[in-house]
Legacy VTK file of the C-alpha trace (Angstrom):
# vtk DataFile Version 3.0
C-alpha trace
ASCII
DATASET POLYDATA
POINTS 306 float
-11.954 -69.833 -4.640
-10.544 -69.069 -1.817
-10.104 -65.721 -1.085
-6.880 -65.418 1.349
-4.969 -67.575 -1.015
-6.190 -65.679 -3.948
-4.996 -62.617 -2.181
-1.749 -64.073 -1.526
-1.063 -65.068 -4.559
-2.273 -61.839 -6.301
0.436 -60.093 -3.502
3.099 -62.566 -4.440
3.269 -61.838 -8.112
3.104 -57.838 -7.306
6.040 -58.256 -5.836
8.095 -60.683 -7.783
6.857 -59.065 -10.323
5.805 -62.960 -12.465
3.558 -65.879 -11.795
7.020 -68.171 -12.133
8.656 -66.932 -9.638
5.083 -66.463 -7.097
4.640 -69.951 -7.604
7.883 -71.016 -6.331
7.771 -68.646 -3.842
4.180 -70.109 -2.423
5.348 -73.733 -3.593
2.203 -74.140 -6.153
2.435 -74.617 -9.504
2.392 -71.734 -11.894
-0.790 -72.949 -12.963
-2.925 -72.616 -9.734
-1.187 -68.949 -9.033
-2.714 -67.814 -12.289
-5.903 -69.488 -11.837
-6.484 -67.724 -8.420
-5.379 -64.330 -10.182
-7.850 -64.895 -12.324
-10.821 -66.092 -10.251
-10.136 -62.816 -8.286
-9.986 -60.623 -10.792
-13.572 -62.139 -12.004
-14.827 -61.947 -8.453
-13.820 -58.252 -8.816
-14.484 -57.557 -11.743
-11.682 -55.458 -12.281
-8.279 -56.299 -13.737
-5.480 -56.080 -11.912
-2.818 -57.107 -13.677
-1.687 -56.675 -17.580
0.233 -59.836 -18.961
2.509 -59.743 -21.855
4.608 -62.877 -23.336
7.819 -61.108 -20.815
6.522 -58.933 -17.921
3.851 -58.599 -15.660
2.807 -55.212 -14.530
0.393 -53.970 -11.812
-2.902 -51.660 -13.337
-3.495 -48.635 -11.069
-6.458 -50.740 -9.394
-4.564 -53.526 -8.644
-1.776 -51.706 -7.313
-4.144 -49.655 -4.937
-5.990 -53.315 -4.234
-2.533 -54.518 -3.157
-1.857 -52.024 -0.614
-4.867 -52.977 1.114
-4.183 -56.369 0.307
-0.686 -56.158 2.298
-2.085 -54.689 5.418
-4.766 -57.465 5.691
-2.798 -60.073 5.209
-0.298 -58.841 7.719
-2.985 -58.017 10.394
-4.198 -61.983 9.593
-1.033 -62.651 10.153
-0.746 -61.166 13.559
-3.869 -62.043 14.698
-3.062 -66.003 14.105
0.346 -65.342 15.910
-1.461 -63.703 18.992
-4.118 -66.276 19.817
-2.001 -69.332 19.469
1.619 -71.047 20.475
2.876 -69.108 17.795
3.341 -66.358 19.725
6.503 -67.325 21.625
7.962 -67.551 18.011
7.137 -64.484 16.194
6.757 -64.972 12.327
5.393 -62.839 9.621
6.642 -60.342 7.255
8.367 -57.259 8.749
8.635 -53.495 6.655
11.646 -51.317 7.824
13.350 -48.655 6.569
16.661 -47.706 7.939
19.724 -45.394 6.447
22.109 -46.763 4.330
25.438 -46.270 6.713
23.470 -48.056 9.609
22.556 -50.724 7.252
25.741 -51.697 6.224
27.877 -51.112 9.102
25.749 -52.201 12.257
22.197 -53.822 10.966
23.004 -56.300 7.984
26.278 -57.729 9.811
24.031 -58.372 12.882
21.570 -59.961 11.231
22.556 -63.474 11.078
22.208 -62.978 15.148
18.110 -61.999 14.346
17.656 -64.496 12.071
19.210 -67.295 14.180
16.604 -65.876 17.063
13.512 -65.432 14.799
13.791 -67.769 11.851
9.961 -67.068 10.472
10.755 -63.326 10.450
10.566 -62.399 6.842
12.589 -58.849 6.887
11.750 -56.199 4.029
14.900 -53.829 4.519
14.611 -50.652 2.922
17.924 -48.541 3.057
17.857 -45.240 2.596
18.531 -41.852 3.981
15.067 -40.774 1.825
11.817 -38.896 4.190
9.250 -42.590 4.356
5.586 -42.185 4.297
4.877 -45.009 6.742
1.271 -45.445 6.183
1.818 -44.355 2.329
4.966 -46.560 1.864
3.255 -48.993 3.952
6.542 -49.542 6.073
5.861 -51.087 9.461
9.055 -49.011 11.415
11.780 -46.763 10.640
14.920 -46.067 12.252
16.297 -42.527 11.771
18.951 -40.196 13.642
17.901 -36.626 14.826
14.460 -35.714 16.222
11.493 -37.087 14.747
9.262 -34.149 12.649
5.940 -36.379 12.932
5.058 -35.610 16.493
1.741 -38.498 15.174
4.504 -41.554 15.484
5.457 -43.809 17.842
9.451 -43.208 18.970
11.293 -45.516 21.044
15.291 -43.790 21.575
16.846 -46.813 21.279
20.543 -45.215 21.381
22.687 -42.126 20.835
25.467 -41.330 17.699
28.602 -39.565 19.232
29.435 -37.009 16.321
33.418 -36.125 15.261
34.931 -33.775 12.596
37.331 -35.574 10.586
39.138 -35.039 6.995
41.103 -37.251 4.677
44.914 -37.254 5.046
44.728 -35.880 1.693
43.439 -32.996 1.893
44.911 -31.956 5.297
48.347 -32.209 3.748
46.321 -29.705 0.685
44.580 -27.173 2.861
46.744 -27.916 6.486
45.232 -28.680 9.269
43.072 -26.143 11.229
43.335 -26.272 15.304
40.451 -24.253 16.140
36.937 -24.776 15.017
36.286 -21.375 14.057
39.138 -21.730 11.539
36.700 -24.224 9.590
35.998 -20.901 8.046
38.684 -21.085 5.880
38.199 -24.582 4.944
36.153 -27.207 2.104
33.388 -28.408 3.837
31.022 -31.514 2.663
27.445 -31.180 3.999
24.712 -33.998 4.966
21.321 -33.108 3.292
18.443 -33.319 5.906
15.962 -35.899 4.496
12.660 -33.688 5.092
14.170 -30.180 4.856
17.022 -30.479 2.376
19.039 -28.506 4.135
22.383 -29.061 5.279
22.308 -30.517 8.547
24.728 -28.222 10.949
26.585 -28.748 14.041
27.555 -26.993 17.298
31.079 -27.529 18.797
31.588 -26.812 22.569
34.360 -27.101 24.638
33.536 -25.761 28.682
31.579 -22.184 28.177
32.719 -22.148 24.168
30.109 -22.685 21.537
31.262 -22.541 17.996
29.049 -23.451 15.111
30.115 -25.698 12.536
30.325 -23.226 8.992
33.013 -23.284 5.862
32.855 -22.967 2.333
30.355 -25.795 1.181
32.185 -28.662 -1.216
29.374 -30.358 -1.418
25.938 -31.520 -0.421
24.638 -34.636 -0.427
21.600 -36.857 0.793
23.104 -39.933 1.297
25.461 -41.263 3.954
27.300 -43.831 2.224
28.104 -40.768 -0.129
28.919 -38.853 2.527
31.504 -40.768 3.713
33.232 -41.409 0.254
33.081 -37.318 -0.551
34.908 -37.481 2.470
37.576 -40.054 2.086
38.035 -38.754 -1.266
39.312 -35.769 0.280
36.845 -33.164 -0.798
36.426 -31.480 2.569
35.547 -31.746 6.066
33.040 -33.689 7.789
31.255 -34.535 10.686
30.662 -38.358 11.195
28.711 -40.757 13.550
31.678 -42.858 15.652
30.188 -46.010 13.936
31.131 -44.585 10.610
34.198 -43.035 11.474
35.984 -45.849 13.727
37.318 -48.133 11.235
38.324 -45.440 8.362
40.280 -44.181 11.816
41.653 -47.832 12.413
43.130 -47.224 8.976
44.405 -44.067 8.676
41.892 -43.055 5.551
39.936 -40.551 8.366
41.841 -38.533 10.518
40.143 -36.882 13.649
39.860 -32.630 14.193
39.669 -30.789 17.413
39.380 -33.894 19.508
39.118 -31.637 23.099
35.740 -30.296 21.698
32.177 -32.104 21.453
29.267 -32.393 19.114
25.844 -32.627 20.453
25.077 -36.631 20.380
22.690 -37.688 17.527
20.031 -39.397 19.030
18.792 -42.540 17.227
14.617 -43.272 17.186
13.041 -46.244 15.832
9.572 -45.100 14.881
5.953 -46.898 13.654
2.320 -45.901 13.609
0.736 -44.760 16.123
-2.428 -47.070 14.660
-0.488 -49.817 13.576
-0.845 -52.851 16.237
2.611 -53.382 17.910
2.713 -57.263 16.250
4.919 -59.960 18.148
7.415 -59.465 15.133
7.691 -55.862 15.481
8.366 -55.790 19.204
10.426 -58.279 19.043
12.328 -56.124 16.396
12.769 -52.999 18.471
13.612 -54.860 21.100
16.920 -56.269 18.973
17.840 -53.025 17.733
17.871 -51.760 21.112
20.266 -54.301 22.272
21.925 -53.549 18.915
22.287 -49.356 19.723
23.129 -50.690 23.692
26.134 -52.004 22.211
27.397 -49.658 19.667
25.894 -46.426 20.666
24.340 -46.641 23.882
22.080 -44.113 25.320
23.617 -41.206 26.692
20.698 -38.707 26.651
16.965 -38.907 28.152
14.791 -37.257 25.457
12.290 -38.882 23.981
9.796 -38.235 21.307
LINES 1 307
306 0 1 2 3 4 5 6 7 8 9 10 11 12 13 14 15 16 17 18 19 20 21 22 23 24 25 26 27 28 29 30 31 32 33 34 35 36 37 38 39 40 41 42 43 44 45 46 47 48 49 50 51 52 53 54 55 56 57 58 59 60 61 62 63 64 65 66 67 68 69 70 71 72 73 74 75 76 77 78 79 80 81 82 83 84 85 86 87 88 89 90 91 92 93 94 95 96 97 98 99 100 101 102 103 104 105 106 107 108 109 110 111 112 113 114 115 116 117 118 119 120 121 122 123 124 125 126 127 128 129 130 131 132 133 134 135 136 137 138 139 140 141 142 143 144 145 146 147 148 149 150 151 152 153 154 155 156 157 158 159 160 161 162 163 164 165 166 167 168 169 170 171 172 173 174 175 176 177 178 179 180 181 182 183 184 185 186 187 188 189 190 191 192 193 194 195 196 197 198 199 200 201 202 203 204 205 206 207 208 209 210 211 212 213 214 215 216 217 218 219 220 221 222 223 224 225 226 227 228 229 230 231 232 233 234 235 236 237 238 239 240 241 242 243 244 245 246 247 248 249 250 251 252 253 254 255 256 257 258 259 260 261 262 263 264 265 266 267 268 269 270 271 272 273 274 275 276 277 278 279 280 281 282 283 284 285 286 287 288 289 290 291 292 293 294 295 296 297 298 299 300 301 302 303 304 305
C-alpha cells in the first residue's frame, strides 16, 4: 500500500462524501479507492469510515485522522512545489474564507483573471461573514474588514472600504429624509452584527471639528452582509454600506445616499493566516492578487497595520 495515495484517497471521499465520485475525482477506478480505504483502515486498525448501500459518513476517528491528513498532504504539497520548477507555477489546494458581499461582488467575478494566471490552484472558497477558527477550521487565509481580534495572526492590509449611509427610496418617501446625522435619532435603523462580538457594529460621522455617532431605533440586526443589503433595499431602515456594495444599487436608483458632506471612518480590509502556517507559493501568490484586487476597488487610504 502506499500510504500517500491511501491518504489521498481516504481525503477524497471525506470530502465528496462517496468512493464514486473520489474515484473520478483521482481518475482510478472505484475499485482501487476502496481498496486503499481499506488497506488503511487495516494498517490502522481503526475504522474510519461507516458504509451503507447510499451514504458514506466519516467516524469521529476518521474525521480527526483527516484533519491531520489535510495538513500533510498540503505541506507535501508545498514542499514538492518549493524544491522544483514547479515553483514558478504555484499549484495545490488553497483554504479561504472571505464574506459573502466581497465574494460576490469583487472576488468570484475576478476570478476567471486568477485562474487564467494560476491554473493548478485548486480554490476552497468559504463565504461567510461567520468568526473562522483557522487552525480549527483548517482554513489557510481569511479576508475580513475591521481590525483583526487575534493579535497571534498574520495581517497583510491589503485595502480600505469607504463607508456611506444610504436608505431605500421607499422608505425615505415613508419616514422623509433626515439632513443631519443626529436626526438618525428619529429614524429605522438596520444594524450589521459583529462576527466575534455580536454586537451591532457602530459608526462615527464627522464633518471638520463635528463628531456624531451613528444611533436610531434598531429595525433589525443581522450577521450577514448579503442580508444586510436586502433589509436595506427592502426599505426597512437605514444603513451604512461599503462603496463596493453601495455603487451599483446607486447606479440604479434602489440606494439613495444620506449626508454626503460628512465621512465614515474607512473600513480597513486584512487578509490574515497563521502565524505557523508556511507562507506556500499558492498562498503568496494569493495575497498578492487580492492586493491588486483591493488596489483597484478600494485602495489603501490608511497606514495601520495589524
Amino acid at each position: 500500500m502506499d500510504r500517500f495515495d491511501a491518504m489521498q484517497a481516504f481525503a477524497r471521499v471525506v470530502e465528496t462524501g462517496s468512493f464514486t465520485k473520489a474515484a473520478d475525482t483521482l481518475h482510478m477506478s472505484k475499485t482501487s479507492v476502496t481498496q486503499l480505504v481499506q488497506q488503511l483502515e487495516a494498517r490502522l486498525r481503526v475504522r474510519l469510515l461507516n458504509r451503507t448501500t447510499r451514504k458514506v459518513n466519516v467516524t469521529a476517528d476518521g474525521a480527526a485522522y483527516y484533519e491531520r491528513v489535510i495538513r500533510l498532504l498540503a505541506d507535501m504539497d508545498d514542499a514538492e512545489t518549493s524544491l522544483s520548477a514547479a515553483a514558478s507555477a504555484p499549484r495545490g489546494r488553497l483554504r479561504v474564507d472571505v464574506p459573502s458581499p466581497f465574494a460576490s461582488l469583487i472576488l468570484i467575478p475576478a476570478l476567471p483573471a486568477f485562474r487564467e494566471r494560476y491554473p493548478e490552484i485548486q480554490l476552497d472558497l468559504g463565504v461567510s461573514d461567520r468568526h473562522v477558527d483557522l487552525i480549527g477550521d483548517n482554513v489557510d487565509c481569511v479576508v475580513r474588514g475591521g481590525a483583526i481580534a487575534e493579535q497571534s495572526l498574520v495581517a497583510r492590509h491589503v485595502g480600505d472600504l469607504c463607508i456611506g449611509v444610504y436608505a431605500a427610496p421607499g422608505y425615505l418617501a415613508r419616514a422623509g429624509v433626515p439632513a443631519h446625522p443626529r436626526e438618525l435619532g428619529d429614524h429605522q435603523i438596520i444594524s450589521f452584527l459583529g462576527a466575534r462580538t455580536r454586537q451591532a457594529v457602530s459608526g462615527v460621522m464627522r464633518r471638520g471639528e463635528e463628531r456624531i455617532a451613528l444611533q436610531g431605533r434598531l429595525a433589525l440586526a443581522v450577521d450577514d452582509g448579503n442580508a444586510y443589503l436586502a433589509a436595506g433595499l427592502a426599505g426597512l431602515g437605514i444603513l451604512w454600506l461599503p462603496e463596493y456594495m453601495a455603487k451599483p444599487q446607486r447606479a440604479s436608483g434602489a440606494l439613495l445616499p444620506l449626508f454626503e458632506d460628512w465621512q465614515l471612518e474607512p473600513m480597513p480590509l486584512y487578509l490574515a493566516y497563521p502565524p505557523n502556517r508556511h507562507v506556500s507559493a499558492k498562498l503568496r501568490v494569493f495575497i498578492d492578487w487580492v492586493a491588486e484586487l483591493m488596489a483597484e476597488h478600494a485602495p489603501r487610504v490608511g497606514l495601520s497595520e495589524a
